[in-house]
Phi, psi and omega in degrees: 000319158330302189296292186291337168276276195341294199304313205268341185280300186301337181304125160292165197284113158325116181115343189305324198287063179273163185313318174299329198278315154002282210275355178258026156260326150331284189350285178343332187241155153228024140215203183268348179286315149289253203352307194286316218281302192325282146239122222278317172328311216272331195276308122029288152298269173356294210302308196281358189250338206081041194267299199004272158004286198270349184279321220252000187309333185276000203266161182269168162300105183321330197279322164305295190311330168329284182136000000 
């Protein structure tokens, strides 16, 4: 029961993921893959608008993190 208030606390509101909250939630990570893990919502939204690209723009690139 612990596990669904946790779940229902953390939930945003319908409508919340607008492209600003989107790209400031991006922010957050630093890559797109902790993005995705992190928050799946806001990344989902990115994903489904076509947003990636321009949120996720500050994140590094698996070929950079390589090397």
């Amino acid at each position: 029961m612990q596990h669904l208030r946790k779940f229902n606390e953390n939930r945003k509101p319908k409508g919340y993921w607008s492209y600003e909250n989107v790209k400031e939630e991006a922010l957050r990570f630093k890559s797109r893959n902790e993005f995705r893990k992190n928050s799946l919502g806001a990344y989902s939204i990115a994903h489904k608008n076509g947003w990636l690209d321009d949120v996720c723009s500050h994140t590094l690139q698996l070929k950079e993190m390589v090397g």
